[in-house]
Every structure is written in structure tokens, then in C-alpha cells.
mmCIF file of the N, C-alpha and C atoms, coordinates in Angstrom:
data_MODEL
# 
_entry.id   MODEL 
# 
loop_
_atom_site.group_PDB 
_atom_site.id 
_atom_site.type_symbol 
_atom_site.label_atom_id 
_atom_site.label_alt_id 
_atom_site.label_comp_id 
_atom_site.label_asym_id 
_atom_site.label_entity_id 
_atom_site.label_seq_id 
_atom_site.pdbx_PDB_ins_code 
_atom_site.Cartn_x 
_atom_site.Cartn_y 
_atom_site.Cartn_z 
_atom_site.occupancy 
_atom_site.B_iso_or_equiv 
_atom_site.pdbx_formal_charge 
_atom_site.auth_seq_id 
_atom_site.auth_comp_id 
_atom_site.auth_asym_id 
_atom_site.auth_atom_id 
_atom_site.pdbx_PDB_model_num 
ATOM 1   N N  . UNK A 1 1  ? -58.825 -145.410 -9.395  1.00 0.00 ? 1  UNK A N  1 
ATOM 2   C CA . UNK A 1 1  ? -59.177 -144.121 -9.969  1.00 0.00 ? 1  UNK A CA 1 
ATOM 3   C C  . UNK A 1 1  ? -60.669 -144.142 -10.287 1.00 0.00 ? 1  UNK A C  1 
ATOM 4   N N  . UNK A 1 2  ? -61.521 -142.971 -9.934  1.00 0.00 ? 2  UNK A N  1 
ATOM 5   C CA . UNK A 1 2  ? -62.772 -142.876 -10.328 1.00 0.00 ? 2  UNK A CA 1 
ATOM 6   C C  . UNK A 1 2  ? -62.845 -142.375 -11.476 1.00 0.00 ? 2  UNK A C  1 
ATOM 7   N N  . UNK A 1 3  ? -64.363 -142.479 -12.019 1.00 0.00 ? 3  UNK A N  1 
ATOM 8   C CA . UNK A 1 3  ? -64.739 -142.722 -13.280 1.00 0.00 ? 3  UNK A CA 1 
ATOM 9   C C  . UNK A 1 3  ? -64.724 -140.899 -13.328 1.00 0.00 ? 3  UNK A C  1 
ATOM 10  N N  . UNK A 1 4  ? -64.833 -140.119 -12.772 1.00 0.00 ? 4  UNK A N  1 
ATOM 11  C CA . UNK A 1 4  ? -64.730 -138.470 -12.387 1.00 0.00 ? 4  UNK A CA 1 
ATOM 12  C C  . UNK A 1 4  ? -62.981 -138.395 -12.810 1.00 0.00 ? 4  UNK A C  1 
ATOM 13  N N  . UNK A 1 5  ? -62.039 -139.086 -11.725 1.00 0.00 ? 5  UNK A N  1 
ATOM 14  C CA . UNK A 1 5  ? -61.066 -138.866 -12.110 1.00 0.00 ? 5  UNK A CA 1 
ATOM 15  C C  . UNK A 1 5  ? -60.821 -139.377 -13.611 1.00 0.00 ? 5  UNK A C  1 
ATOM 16  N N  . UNK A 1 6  ? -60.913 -140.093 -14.479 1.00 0.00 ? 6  UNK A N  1 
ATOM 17  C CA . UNK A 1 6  ? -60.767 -140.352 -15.642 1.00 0.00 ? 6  UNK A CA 1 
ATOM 18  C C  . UNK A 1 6  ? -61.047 -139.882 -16.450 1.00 0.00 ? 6  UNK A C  1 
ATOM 19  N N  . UNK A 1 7  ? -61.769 -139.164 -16.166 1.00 0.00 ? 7  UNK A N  1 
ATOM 20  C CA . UNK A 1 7  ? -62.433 -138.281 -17.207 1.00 0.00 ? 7  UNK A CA 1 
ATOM 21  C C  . UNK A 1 7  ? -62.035 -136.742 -17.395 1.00 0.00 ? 7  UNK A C  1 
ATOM 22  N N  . UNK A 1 8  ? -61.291 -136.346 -16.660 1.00 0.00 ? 8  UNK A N  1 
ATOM 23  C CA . UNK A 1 8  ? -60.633 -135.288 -16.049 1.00 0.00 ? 8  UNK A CA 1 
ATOM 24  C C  . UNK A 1 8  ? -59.292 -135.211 -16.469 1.00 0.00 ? 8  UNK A C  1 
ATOM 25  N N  . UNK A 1 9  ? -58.352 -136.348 -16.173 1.00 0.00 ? 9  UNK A N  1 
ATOM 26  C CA . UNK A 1 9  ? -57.518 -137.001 -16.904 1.00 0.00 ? 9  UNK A CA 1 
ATOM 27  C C  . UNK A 1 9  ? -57.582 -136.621 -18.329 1.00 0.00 ? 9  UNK A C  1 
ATOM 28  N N  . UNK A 1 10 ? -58.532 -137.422 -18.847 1.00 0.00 ? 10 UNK A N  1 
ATOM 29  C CA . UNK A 1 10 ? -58.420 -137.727 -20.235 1.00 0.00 ? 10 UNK A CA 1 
ATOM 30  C C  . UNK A 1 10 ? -58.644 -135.885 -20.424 1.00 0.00 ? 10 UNK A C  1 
ATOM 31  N N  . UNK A 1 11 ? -59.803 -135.440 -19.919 1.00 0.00 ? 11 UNK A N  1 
ATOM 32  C CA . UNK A 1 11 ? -60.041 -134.007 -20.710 1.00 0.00 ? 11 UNK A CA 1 
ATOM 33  C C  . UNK A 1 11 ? -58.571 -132.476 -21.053 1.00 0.00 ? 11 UNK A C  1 
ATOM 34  N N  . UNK A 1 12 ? -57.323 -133.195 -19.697 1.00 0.00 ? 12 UNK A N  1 
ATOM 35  C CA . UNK A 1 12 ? -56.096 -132.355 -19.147 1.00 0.00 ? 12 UNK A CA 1 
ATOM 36  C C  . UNK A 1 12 ? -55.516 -132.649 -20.389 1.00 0.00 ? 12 UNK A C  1 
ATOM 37  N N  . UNK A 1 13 ? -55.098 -134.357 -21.133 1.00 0.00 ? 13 UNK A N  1 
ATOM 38  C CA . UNK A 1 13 ? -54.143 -134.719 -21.661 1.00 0.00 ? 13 UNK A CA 1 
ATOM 39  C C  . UNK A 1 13 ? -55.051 -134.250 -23.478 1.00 0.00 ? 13 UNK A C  1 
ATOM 40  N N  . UNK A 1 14 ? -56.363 -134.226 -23.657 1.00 0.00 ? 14 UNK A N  1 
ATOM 41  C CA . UNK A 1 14 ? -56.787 -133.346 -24.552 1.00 0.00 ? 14 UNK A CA 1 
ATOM 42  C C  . UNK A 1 14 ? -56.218 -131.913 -24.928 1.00 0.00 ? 14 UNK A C  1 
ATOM 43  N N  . UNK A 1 15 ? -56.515 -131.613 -23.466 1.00 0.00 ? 15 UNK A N  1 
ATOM 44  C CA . UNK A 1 15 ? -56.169 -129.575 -23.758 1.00 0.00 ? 15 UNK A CA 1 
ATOM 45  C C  . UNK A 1 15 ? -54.568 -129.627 -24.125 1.00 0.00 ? 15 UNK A C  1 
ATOM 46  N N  . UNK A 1 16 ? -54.028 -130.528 -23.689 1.00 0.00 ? 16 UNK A N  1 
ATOM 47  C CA . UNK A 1 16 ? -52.382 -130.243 -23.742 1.00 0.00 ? 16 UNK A CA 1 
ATOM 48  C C  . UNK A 1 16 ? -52.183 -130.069 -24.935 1.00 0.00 ? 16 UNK A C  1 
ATOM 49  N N  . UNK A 1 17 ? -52.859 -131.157 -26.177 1.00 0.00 ? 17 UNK A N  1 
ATOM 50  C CA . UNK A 1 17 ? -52.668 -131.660 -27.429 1.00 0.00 ? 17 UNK A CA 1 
ATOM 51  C C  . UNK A 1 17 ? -52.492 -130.623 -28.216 1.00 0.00 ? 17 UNK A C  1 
ATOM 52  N N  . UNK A 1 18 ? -53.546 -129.653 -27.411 1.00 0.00 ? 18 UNK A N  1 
ATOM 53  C CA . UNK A 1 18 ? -53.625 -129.145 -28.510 1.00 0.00 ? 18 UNK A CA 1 
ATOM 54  C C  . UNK A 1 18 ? -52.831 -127.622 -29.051 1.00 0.00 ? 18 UNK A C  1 
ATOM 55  N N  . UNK A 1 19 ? -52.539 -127.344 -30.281 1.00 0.00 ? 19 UNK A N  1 
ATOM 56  C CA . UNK A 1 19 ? -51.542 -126.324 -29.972 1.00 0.00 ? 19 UNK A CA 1 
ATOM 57  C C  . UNK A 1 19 ? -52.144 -125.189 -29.349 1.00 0.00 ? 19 UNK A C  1 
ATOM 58  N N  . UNK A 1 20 ? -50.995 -124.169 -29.028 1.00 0.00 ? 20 UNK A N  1 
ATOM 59  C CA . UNK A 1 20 ? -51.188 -122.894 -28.244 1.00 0.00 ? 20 UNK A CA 1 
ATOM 60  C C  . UNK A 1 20 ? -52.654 -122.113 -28.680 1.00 0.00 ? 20 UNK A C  1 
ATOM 61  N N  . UNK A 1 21 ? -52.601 -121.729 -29.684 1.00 0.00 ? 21 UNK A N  1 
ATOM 62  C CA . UNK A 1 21 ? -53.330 -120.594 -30.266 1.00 0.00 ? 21 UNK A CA 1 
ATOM 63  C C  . UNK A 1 21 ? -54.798 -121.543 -29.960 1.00 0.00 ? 21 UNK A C  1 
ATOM 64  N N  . UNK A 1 22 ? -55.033 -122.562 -29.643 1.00 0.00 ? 22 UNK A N  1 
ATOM 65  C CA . UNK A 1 22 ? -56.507 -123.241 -29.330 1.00 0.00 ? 22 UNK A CA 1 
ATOM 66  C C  . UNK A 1 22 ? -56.639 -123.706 -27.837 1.00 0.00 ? 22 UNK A C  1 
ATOM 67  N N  . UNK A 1 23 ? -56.041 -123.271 -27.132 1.00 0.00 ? 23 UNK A N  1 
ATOM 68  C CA . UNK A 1 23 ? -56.033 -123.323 -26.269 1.00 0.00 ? 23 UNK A CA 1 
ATOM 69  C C  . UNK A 1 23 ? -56.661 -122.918 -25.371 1.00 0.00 ? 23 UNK A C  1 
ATOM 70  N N  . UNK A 1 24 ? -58.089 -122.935 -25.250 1.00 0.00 ? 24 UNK A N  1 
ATOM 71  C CA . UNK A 1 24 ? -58.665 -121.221 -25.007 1.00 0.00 ? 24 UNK A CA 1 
ATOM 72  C C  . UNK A 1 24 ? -59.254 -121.286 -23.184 1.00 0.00 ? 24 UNK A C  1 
ATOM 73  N N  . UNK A 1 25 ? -58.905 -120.056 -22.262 1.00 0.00 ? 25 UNK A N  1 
ATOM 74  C CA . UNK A 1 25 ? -59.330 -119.819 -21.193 1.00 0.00 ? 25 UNK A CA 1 
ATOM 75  C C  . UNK A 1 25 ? -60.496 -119.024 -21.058 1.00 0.00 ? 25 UNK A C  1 
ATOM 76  N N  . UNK A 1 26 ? -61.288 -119.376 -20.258 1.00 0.00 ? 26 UNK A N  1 
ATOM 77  C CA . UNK A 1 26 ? -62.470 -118.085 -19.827 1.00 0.00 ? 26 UNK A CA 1 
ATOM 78  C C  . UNK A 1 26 ? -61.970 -117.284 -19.362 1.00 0.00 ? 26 UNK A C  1 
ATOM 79  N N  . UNK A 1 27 ? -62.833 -116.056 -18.986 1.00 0.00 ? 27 UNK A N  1 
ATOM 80  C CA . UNK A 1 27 ? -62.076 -114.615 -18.467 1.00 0.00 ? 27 UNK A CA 1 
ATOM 81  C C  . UNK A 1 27 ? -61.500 -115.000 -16.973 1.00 0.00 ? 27 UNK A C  1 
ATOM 82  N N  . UNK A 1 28 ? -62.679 -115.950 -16.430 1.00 0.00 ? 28 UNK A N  1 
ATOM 83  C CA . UNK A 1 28 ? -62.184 -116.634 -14.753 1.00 0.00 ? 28 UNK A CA 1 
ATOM 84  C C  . UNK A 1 28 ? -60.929 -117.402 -14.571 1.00 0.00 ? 28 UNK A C  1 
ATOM 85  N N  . UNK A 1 29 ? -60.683 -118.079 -15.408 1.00 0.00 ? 29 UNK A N  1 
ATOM 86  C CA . UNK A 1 29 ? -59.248 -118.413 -15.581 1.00 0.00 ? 29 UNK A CA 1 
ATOM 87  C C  . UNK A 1 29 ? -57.894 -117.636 -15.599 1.00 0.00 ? 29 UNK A C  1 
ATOM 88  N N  . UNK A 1 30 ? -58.114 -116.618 -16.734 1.00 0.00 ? 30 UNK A N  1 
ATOM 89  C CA . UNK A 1 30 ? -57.165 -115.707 -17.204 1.00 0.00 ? 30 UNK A CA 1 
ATOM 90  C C  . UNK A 1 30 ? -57.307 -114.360 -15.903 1.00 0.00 ? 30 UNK A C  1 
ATOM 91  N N  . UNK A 1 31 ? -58.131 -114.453 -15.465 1.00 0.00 ? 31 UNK A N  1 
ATOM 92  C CA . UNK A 1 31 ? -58.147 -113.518 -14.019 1.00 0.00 ? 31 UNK A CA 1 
ATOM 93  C C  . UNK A 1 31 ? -57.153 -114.329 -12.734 1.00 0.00 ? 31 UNK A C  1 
ATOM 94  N N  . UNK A 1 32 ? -57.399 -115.702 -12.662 1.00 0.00 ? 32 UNK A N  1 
ATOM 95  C CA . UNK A 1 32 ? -56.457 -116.282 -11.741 1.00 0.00 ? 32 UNK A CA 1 
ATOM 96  C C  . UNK A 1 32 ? -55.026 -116.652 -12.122 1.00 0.00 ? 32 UNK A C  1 
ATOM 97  N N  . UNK A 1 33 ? -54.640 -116.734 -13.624 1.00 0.00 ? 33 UNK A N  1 
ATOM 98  C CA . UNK A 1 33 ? -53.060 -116.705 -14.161 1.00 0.00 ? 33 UNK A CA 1 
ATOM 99  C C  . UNK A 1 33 ? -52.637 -115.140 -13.866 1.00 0.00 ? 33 UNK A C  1 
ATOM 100 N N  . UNK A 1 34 ? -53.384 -114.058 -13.932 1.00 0.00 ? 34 UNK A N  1 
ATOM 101 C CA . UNK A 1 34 ? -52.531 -112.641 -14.044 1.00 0.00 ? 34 UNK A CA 1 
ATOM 102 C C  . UNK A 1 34 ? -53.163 -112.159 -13.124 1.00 0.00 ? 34 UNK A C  1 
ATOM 103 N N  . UNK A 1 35 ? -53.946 -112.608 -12.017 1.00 0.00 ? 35 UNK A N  1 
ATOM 104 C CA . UNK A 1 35 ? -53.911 -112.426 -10.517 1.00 0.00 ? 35 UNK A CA 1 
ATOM 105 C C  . UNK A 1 35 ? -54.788 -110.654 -10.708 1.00 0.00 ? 35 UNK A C  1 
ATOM 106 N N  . UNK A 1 36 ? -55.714 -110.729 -11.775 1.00 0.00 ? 36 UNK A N  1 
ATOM 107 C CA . UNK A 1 36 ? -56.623 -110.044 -11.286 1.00 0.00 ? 36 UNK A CA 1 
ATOM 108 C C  . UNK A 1 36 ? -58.099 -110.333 -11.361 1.00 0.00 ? 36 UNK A C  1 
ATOM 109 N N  . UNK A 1 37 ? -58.955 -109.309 -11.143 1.00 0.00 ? 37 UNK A N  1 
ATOM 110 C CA . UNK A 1 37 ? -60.675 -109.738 -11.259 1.00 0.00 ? 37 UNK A CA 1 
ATOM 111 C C  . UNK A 1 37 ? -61.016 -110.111 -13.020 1.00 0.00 ? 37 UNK A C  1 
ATOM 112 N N  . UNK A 1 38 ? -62.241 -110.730 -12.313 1.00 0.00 ? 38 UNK A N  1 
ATOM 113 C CA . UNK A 1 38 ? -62.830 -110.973 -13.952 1.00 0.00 ? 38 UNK A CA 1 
ATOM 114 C C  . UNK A 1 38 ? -63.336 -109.783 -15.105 1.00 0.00 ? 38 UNK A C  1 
ATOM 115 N N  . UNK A 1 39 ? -63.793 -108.903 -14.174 1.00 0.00 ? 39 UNK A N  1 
ATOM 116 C CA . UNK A 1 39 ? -63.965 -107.417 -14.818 1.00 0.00 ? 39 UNK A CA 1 
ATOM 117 C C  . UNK A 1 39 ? -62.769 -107.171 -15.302 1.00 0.00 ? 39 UNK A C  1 
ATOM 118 N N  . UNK A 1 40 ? -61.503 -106.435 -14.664 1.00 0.00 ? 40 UNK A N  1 
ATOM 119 C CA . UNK A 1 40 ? -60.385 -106.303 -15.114 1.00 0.00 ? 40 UNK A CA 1 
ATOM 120 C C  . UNK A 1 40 ? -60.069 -107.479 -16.449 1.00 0.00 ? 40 UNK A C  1 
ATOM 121 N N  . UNK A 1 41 ? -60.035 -108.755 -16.458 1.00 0.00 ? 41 UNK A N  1 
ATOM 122 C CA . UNK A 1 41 ? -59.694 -108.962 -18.004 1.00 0.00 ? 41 UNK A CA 1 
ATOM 123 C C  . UNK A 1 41 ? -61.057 -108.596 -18.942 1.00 0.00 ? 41 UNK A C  1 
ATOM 124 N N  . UNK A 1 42 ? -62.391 -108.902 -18.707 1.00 0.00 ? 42 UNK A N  1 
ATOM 125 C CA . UNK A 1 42 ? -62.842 -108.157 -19.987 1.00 0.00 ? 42 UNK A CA 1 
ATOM 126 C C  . UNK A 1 42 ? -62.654 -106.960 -19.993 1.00 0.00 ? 42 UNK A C  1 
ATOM 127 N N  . UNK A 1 43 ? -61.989 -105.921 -18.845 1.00 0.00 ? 43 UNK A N  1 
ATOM 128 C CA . UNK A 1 43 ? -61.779 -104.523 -19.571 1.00 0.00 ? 43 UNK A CA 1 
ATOM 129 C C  . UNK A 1 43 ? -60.520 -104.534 -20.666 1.00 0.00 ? 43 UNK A C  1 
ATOM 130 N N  . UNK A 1 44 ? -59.409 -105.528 -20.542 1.00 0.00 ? 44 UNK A N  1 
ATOM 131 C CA . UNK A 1 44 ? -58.315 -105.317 -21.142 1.00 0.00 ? 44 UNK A CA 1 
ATOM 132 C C  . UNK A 1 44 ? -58.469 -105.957 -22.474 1.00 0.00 ? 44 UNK A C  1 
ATOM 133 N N  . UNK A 1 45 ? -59.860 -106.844 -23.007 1.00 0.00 ? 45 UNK A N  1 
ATOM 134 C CA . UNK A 1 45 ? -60.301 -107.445 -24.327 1.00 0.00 ? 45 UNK A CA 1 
ATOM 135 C C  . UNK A 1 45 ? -60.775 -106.481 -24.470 1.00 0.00 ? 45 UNK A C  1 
ATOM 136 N N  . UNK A 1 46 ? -61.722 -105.786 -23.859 1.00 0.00 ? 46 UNK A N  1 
ATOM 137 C CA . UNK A 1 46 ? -62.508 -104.295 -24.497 1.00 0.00 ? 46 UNK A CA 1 
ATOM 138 C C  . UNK A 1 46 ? -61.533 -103.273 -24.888 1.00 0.00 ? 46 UNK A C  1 
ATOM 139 N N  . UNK A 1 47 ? -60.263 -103.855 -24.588 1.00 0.00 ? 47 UNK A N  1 
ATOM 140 C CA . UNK A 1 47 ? -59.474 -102.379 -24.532 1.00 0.00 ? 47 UNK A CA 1 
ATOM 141 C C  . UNK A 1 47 ? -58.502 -102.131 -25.844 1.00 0.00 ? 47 UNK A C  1 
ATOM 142 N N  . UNK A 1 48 ? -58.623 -103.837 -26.076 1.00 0.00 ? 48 UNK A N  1 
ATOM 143 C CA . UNK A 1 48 ? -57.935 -104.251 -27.246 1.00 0.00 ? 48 UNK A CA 1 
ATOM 144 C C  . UNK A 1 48 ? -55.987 -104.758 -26.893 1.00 0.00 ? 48 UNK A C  1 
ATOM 145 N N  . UNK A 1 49 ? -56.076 -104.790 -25.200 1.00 0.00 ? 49 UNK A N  1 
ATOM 146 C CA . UNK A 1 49 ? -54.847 -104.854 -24.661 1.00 0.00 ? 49 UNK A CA 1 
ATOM 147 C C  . UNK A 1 49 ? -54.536 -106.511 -24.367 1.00 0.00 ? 49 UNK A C  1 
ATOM 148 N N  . UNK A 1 50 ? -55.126 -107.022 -24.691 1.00 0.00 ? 50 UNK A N  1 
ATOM 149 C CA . UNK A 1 50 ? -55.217 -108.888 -24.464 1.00 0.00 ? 50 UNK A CA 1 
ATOM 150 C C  . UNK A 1 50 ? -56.276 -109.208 -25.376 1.00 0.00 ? 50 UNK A C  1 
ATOM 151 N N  . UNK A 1 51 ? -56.156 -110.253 -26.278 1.00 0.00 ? 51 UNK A N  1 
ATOM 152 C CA . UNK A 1 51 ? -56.772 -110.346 -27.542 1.00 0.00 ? 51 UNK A CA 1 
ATOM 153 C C  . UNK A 1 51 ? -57.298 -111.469 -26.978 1.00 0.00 ? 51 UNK A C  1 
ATOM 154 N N  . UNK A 1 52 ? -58.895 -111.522 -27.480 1.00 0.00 ? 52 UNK A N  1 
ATOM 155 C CA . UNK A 1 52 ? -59.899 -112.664 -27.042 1.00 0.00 ? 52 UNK A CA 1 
ATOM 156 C C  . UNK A 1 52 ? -61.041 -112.435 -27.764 1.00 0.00 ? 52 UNK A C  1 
ATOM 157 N N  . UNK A 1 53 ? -61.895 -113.916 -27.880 1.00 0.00 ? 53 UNK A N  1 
ATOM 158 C CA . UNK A 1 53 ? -62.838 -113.999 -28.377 1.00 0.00 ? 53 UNK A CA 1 
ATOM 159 C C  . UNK A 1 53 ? -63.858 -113.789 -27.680 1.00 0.00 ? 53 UNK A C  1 
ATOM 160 N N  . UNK A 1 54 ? -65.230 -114.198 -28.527 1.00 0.00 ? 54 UNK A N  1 
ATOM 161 C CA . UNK A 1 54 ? -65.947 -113.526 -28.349 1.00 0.00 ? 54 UNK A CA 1 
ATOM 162 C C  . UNK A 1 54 ? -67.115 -115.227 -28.914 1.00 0.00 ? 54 UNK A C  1 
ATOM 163 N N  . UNK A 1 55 ? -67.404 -116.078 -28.084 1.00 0.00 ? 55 UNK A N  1 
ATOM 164 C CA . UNK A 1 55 ? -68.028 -117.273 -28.182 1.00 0.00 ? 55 UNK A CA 1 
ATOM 165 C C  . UNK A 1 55 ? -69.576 -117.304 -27.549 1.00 0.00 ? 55 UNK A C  1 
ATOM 166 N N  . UNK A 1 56 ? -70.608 -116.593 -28.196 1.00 0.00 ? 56 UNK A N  1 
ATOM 167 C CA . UNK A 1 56 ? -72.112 -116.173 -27.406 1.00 0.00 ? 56 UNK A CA 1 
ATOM 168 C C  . UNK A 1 56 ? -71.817 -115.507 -26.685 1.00 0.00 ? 56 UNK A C  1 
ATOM 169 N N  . UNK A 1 57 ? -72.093 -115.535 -25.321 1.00 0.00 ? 57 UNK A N  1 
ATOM 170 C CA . UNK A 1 57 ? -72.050 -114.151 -24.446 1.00 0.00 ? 57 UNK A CA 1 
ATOM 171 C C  . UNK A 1 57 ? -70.541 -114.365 -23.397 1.00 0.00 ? 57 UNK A C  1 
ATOM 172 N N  . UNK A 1 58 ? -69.714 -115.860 -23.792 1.00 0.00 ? 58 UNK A N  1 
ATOM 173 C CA . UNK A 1 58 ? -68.387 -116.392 -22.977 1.00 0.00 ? 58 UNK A CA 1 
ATOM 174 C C  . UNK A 1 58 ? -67.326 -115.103 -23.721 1.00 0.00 ? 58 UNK A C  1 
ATOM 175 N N  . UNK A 1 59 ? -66.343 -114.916 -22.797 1.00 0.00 ? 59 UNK A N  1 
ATOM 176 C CA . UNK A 1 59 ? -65.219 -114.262 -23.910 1.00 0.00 ? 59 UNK A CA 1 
ATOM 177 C C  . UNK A 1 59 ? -63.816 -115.657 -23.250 1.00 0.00 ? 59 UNK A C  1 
ATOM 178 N N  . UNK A 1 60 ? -63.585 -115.944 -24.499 1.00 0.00 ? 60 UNK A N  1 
ATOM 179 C CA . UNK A 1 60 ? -62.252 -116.812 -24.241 1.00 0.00 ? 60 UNK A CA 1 
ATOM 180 C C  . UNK A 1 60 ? -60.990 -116.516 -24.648 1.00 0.00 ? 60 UNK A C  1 
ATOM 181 N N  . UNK A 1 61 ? -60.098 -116.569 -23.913 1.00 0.00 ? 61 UNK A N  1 
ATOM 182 C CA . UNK A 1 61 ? -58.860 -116.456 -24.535 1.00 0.00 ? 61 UNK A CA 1 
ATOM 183 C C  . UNK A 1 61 ? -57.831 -117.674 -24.507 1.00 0.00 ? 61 UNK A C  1 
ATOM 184 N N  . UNK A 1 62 ? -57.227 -117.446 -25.804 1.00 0.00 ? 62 UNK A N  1 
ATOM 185 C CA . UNK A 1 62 ? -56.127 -118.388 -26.027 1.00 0.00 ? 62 UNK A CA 1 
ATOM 186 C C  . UNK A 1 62 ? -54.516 -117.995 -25.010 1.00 0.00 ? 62 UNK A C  1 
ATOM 187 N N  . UNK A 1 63 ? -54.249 -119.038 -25.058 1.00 0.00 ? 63 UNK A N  1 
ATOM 188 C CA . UNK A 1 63 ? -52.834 -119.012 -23.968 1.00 0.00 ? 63 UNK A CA 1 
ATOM 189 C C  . UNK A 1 63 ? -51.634 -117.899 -25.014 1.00 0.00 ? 63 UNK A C  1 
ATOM 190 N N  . UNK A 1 64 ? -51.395 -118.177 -26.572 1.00 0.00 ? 64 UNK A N  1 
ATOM 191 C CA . UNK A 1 64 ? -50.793 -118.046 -26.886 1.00 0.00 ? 64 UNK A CA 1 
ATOM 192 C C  . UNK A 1 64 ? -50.966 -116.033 -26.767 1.00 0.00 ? 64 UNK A C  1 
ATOM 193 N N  . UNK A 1 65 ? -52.352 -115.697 -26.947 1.00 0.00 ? 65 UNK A N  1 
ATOM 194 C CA . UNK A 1 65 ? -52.616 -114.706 -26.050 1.00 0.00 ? 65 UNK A CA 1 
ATOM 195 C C  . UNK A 1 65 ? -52.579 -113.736 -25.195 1.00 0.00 ? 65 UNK A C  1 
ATOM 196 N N  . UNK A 1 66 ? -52.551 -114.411 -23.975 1.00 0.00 ? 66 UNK A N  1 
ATOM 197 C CA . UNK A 1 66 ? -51.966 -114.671 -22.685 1.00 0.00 ? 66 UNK A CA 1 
ATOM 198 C C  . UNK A 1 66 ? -50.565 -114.124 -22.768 1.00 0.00 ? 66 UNK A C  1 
ATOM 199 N N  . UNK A 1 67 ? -49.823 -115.038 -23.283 1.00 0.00 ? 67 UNK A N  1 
ATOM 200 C CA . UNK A 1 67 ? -48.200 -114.957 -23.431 1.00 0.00 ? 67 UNK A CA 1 
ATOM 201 C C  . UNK A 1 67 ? -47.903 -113.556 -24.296 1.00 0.00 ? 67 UNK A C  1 
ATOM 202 N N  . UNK A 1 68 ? -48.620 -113.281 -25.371 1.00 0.00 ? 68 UNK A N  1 
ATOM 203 C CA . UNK A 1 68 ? -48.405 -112.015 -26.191 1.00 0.00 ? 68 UNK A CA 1 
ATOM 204 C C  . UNK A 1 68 ? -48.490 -110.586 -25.202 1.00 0.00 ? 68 UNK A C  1 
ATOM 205 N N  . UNK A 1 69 ? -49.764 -110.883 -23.920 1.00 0.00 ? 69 UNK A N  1 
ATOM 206 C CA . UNK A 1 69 ? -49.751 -109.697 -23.090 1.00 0.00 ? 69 UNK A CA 1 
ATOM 207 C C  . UNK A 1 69 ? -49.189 -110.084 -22.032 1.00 0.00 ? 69 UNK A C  1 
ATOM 208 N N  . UNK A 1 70 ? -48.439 -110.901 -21.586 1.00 0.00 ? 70 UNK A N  1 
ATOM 209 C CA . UNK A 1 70 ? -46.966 -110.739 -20.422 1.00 0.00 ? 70 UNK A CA 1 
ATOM 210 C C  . UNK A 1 70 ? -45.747 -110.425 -21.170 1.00 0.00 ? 70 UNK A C  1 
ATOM 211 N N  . UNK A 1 71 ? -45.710 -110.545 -22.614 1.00 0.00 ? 71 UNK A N  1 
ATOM 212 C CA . UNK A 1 71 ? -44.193 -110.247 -23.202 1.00 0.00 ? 71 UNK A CA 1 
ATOM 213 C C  . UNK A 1 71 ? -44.473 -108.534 -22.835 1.00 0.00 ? 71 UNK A C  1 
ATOM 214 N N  . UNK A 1 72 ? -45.950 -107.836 -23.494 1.00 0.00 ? 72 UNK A N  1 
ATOM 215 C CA . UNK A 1 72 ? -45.860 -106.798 -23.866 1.00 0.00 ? 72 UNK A CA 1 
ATOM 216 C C  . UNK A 1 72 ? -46.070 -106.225 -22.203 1.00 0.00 ? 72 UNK A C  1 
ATOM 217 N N  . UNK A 1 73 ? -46.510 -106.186 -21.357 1.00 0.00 ? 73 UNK A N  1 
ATOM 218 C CA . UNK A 1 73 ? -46.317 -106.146 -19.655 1.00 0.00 ? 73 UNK A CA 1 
ATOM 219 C C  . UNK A 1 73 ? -44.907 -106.064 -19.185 1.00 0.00 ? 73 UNK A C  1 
ATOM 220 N N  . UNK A 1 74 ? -44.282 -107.201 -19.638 1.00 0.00 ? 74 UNK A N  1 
ATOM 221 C CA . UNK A 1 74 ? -42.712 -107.037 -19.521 1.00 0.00 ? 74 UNK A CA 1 
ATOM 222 C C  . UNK A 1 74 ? -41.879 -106.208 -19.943 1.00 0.00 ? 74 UNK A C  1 
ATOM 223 N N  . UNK A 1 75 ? -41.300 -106.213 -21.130 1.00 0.00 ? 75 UNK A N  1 
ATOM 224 C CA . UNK A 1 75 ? -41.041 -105.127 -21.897 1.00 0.00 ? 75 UNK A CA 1 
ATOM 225 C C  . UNK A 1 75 ? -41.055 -103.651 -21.804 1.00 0.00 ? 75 UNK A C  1 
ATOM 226 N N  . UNK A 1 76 ? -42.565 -103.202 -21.286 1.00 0.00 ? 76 UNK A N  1 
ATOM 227 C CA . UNK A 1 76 ? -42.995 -102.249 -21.068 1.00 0.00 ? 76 UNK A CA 1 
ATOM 228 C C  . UNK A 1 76 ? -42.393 -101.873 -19.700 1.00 0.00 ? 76 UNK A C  1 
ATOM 229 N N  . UNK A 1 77 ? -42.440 -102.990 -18.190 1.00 0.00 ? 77 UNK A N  1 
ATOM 230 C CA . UNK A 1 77 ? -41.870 -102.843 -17.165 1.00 0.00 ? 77 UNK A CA 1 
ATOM 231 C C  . UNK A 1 77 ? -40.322 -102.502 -17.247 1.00 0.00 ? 77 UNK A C  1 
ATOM 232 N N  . UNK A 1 78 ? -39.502 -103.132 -18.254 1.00 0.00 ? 78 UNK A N  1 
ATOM 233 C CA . UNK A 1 78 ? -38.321 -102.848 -18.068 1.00 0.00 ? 78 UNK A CA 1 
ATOM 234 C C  . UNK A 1 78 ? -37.626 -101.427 -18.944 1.00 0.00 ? 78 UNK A C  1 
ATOM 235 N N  . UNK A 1 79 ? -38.629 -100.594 -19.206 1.00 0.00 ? 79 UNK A N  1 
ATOM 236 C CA . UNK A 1 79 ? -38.119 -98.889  -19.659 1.00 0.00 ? 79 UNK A CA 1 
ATOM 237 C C  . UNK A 1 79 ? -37.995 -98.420  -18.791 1.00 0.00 ? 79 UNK A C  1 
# 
């Protein structure tokens, strides 16, 4: 294993640790879990429809997040 892979490693078994609500994704991330553009999620933090921070000019969101706007996506799909 390279010293790249180890470190990568170690940084995966970090993020796991830690609970949900700190968990936090960039908008580029959270665009490739809900399979749209990066514009599209900061419109839905601007919109107040997916809750995220606001870290200098990064916006991050937490997973637990995430999960709050697929319950409410769902839900909404099945009326």
C-alpha cells in the first residue's frame, strides 16, 4: 500500500467516525449523490429546500441533511 493510499484510508475511516450531522459534503459532492448540477444544489440552499452551510465562500452540507431532503422528496412523490 502507498503512502497516498494510507492516507486516504486513514482520512475514509475518520469521516465515518464521525456522527451524521458532521459529516459535511461540498455542493460537488451533493450534486453527484442526487444526480444533479452544482448550481442546482446551491439553488436548493438558497431556497432554503436542503439545509447547508455556509464555510467562506464553500457551501457544505451535512449527510444528515441530505437524508432530511430525500425523506421530504419522497413523501412529497408519493401524494
Amino acid at each position: 500500500m502507498t503512502n497516498l493510499e494510507r492516507k486516504s484510508q486513514h482520512s475514509s475511516t475518520l469521516f465515518l467516525s464521525l456522527p451524521e450531522h458532521l459529516r459535511l459534503f461540498s455542493a460537488a459532492q451533493v450534486a453527484v449523490i442526487l444526480q444533479v448540477d452544482k448550481i442546482g444544489v446551491r439553488r436548493l440552499v438558497r431556497e432554503g429546500k436542503l439545509e447547508g452551510k455556509r464555510i467562506g465562500a464553500q457551501i457544505r452540507i451535512s449527510q444528515t441533511a441530505i437524508e432530511k431532503y430525500l425523506e421530504r422528496v419522497e413523501a412529497q412523490a408519493r401524494r
